[in-house]
C-alpha positions, -999 to 999 in steps of 0.1 A, spaced: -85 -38 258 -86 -79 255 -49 -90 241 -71 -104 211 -85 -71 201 -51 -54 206 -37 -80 182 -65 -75 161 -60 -33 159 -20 -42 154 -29 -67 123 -54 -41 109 -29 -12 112 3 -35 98 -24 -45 68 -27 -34 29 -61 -34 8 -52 -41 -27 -65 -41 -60 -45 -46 -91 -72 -63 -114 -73 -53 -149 -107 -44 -152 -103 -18 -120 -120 18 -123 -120 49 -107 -151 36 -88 -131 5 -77 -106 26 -64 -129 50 -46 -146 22 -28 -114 3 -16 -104 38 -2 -136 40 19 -126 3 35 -96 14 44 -111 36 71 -131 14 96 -146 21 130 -119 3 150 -87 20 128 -74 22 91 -53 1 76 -19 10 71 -20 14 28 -42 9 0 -20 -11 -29 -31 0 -65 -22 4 -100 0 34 -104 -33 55 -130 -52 58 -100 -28 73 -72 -43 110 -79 -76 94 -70 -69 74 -44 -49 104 -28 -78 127 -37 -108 102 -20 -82 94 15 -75 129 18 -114 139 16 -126 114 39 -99 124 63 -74 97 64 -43 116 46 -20 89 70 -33 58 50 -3 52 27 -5 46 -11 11 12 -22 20 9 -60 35 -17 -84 54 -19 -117 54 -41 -144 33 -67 -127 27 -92 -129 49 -99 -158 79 -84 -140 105 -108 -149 115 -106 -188 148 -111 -195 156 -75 -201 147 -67 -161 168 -96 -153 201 -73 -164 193 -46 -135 176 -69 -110 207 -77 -82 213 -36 -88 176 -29 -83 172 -52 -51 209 -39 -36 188 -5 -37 152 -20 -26 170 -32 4 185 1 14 153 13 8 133 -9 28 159 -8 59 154 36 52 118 34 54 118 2 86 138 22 109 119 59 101 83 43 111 97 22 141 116 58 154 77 75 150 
């Protein structure tokens, strides 16, 4: 394998496809599902609104990619009110610890 279409396989499999549009559907969802599986690899997640994780898990499962991850998001985009602003240096102490969790358990696969 050329170091170009190693790099290319690395990029795929470090990638997310996303949709967070507010006019998404069911369909939408379905469809972005099917891209995530391509000849050369999957991509490593498929980033959605949280209404269509039972669908999105239902499609990857039935197509046979149960190891493409579901992404999610909250309150976006309008995320930052000033009530969210109370718990935010809480809520990114425990993101962090999170995030380091979740680093260290994929790169030790």
């Amino acid at each position: 394998m050329t170091d170009l279409k190693a790099s290319s396989l690395r990029a795929l499999k470090l990638m997310d496809l996303t949709t967070l549009n507010d006019d998404d559907t069911n369909e939408k969802v379905i469809a972005l599902c099917h891209q995530a599986k391509t000849p050369v690899g999957n991509t490593a997640a498929v980033c959605i609104y949280p209404r269509f994780i039972p669908i999105a898990r239902k499609t990857l499962n039935e197509q046979g990619t149960p190891d493409i991850r579901i992404a999610t998001v909250t309150n976006f985009p309008h995320g930052m009110t000033i009530s969210t602003l109370r718990w935010r240096k809480p809520a990114r102490r425990s993101l962090t610890e999170q995030m380091k969790w979740t680093w260290s358990s994929r790169t030790a696969r």
